[in-house]
Each structure stands twice: as C-alpha cells, then as structure tokens.
C-alpha positions, 0 to 999 in steps of 0.5 A: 868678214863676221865680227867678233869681240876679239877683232881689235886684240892686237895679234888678230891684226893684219897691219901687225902681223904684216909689220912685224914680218916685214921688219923681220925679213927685211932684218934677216936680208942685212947679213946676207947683203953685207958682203955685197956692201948693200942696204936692203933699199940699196938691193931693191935698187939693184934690182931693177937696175939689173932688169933694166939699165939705165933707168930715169929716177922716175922709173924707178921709183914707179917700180919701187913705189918709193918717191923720188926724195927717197931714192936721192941718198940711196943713189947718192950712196951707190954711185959713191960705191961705184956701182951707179953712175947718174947723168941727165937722160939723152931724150929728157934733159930734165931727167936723171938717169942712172945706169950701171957702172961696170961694177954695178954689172959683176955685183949681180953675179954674186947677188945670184945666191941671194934668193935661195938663200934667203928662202932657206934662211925663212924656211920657204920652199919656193912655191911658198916664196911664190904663194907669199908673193902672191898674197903680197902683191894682190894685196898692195894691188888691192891698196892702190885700186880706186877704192883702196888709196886712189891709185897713189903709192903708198907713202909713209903718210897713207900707211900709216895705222 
C-alpha cells in the first residue's frame, strides 16, 4: 500500500471504521434478540449450541474465540434461563459440557427470523451478507496466521490499538 500524508487521519483507518461497525451491528441485534431473552454473546452461544449439542466449554470458546472465563457468566446466565444445562463431560470429567435443554431447543424456532431480519434492518441483500462474511473472516484468518498473532485468538490484550 502507497503511503500518503493523510494514513493516520482517523477516518482512513481500518481498526476505526471495523470498530464502529462492529459496535453498531452489534447494537442494532439488541432489540431484535430481546424478545428472545438474549444478550448478543448469549445468541453466539445459541449458535453453536444449536450446530452442535452438547458441546465442552473448550469447544465452544475455539468456536467463538472467546476464552473460557468469558464464557463462565454467559452460560451461568443461560442455564438460569433454562436453556442450557451444564454437567461434567461423559468421556472427560475434567470437562464441562453444556447441552440444550428443551427450552434451549424450541428457542431456535423463533431465532429462524433473525438473520433476515437483521440483514433487512442493515440494508444487506444476502450476497452482501456473504460478501461481507467473507471479508471478515479472511481478514480474522489473516490475524491469526503465523505472521498475524501467532495463531492465538485474539484476546482484549492483542486487539488492542
């Protein structure tokens, strides 16, 4: 990339402008989720609880790339709720799996909407939504390649600016 006198005004930047947007999606998701009694962390949850189920907490903070401290209050919140349930995993008693409960199941029903409705409420058709998760991800991929964090997630002490 060709530098220019005007690469650090603030507007130009990448981290900025992918803070922002992250901070205002995830802010447009709130009223959408509330009806469903849900954080967005807590939906992230659902989601991969949905994919696959039970699911040790390991798992699922390699699939959210959030460390297992995090995810403590999260689950603690959702099996108040009565849609997880948590017990020691059958092939690993060191580990903690966490499992749908009933409840946990049906709510994915009425999360079906959610997607299009968030891609409606944005303004995205969906090859925009796809063409947007692709940037993202390759970009996340290219952060926790060898030569971006050293193949570690990111944590709140390596994003930072």
């Amino acid at each position: 990339m060709e530098e220019t006198g005007d690469d650090l005004r603030l507007e130009r930047q990448l981290c900025f402008a992918l803070s922002v947007a992250s901070r205002s999606v995830v802010g447009a998701y709130k009223p959408v989720l509330a009806p469903l009694g849900l954080t967005h962390p807590q939906y992230l949850v659902m989601l991969a609880l949905w994919e696959d189920s039970p699911q040790t907490v390991k798992d699922i903070s390699a699939a959210l790339l959030l460390e297992p401290a995090t995810l403590s209050p999260l689950l603690k919140r959702l099996e108040s709720a009565g849609l997880v349930s948590r017990a020691r995993a059958q092939n690993d008693e060191r580990a903690l799996a966490i499992g749908l409960t009933p409840s946990g199941i049906a709510l994915r029903q009425r999360a079906l909407s959610i997607p299009a409705t968030m891609a409606a409420r944005l303004g995205l058709s969906r090859g925009d939504v796809q063409a947007l998760h692709a940037a993202m991800t390759s970009m996340t991929s290219a952060t926790l390649s060898p030569s971006g964090l050293g193949g570690h997630p990111p944590t709140a002490e390596t994003m930072e600016p």
